[in-house]
C-alpha positions as CSV (number, residue, x, y, z in Angstrom):
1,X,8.7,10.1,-190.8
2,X,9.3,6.6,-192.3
3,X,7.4,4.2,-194.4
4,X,6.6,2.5,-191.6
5,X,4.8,5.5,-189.9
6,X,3.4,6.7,-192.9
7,X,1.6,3.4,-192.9
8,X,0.3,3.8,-189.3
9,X,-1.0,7.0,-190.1
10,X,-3.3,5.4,-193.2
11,X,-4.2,2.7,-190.9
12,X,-5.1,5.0,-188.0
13,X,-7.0,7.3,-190.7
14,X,-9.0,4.2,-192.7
15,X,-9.0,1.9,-189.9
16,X,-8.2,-1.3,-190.5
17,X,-10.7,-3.3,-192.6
18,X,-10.4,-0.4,-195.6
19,X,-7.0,0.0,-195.1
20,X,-6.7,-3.9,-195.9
21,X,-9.1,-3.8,-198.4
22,X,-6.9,-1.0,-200.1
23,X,-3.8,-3.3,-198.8
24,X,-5.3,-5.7,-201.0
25,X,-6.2,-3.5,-203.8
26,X,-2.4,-2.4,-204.3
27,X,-1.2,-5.6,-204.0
28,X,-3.3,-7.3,-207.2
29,X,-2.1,-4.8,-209.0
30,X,1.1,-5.0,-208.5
31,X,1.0,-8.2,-208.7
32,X,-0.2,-7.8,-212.5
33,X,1.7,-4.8,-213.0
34,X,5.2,-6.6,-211.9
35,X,5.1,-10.0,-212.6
36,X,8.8,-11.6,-211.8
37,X,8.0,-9.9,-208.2
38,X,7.9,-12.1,-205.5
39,X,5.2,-11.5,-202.2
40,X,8.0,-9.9,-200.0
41,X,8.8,-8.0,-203.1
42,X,5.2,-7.1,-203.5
43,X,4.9,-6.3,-200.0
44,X,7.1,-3.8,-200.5
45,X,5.7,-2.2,-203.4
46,X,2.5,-1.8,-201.7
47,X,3.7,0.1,-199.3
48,X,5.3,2.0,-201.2
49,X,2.0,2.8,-202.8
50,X,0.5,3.2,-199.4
51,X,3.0,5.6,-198.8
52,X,2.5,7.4,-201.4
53,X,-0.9,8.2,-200.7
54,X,-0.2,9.9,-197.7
55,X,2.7,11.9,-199.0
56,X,0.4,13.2,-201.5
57,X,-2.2,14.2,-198.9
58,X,0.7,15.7,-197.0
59,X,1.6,17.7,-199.9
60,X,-1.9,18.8,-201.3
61,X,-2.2,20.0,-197.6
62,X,1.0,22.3,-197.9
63,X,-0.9,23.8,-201.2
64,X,1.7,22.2,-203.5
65,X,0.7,21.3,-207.2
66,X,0.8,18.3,-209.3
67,X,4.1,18.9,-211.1
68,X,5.4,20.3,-207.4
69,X,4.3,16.9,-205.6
70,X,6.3,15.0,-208.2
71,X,9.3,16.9,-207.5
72,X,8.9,16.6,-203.7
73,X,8.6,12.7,-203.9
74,X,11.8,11.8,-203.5
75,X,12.7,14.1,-200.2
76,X,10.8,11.5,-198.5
77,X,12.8,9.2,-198.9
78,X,10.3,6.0,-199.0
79,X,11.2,4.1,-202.2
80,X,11.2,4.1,-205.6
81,X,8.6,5.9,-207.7
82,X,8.8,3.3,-210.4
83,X,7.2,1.2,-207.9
84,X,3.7,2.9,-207.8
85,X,0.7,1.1,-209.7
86,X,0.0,4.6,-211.6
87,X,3.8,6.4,-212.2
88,X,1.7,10.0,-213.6
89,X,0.9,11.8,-210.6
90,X,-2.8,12.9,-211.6
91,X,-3.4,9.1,-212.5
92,X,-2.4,8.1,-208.8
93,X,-4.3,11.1,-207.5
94,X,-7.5,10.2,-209.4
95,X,-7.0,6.1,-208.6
96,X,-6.7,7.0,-204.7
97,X,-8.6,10.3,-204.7
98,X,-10.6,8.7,-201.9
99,X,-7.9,7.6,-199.9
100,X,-6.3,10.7,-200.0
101,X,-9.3,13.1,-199.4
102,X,-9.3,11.1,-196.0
103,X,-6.0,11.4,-195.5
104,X,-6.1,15.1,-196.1
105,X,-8.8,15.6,-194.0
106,X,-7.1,14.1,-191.2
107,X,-3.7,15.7,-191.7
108,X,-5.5,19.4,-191.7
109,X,-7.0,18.5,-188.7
110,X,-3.6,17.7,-187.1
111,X,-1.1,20.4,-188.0
């Protein structure tokens, strides 16, 4: 899959008031987080984050650990991880926990 479907996914799985609520979470954030960003570049960093969350319910689904998540990031090939509002892995999975529980729900459900 692609960023682009990952993102479908989290829309399909929040619907889409949360999922722009959470779209609009990420992005203040970032846009405190990186400041000489510009919105496309912010854009972009949000979904990234967005992402994120799904890969790590994709992961925690597979029975993979923290540290194992972290090494698995990068296989996905969907951007930077300097990118994400919380780089330590338990930080991000404790910010989004919610997300993600929903996420994982949903991703059991459909293997």
């Amino acid at each position: 899959m692609n960023t682009e479907q990952y993102l479908k996914k989290l829309k399909n799985i929040l619907g889409e008031e949360e999922y722009n609520i959470l779209f609009d979470k990420i992005f203040d954030e970032a846009k405190k987080k990186f400041k000489n960003s510009n919105d496309k570049q912010l854009k972009n960093i949000v979904e990234v984050n967005l992402a994120t969350i799904m890969i790590y319910a994709i992961e925690i689904t597979k029975g993979h650990k923290k540290s194992e998540i972290k090494e698995n990031f990068y296989s996905y090939n969907i951007g930077p991880r300097t990118v994400l509002v919380e780089k330590c892995t338990g930080r991000f999975l404790n910010k989004f926990n919610e997300y993600i529980d929903k996420a994982i729900v949903y991703t059991k459900e459909n293997l």
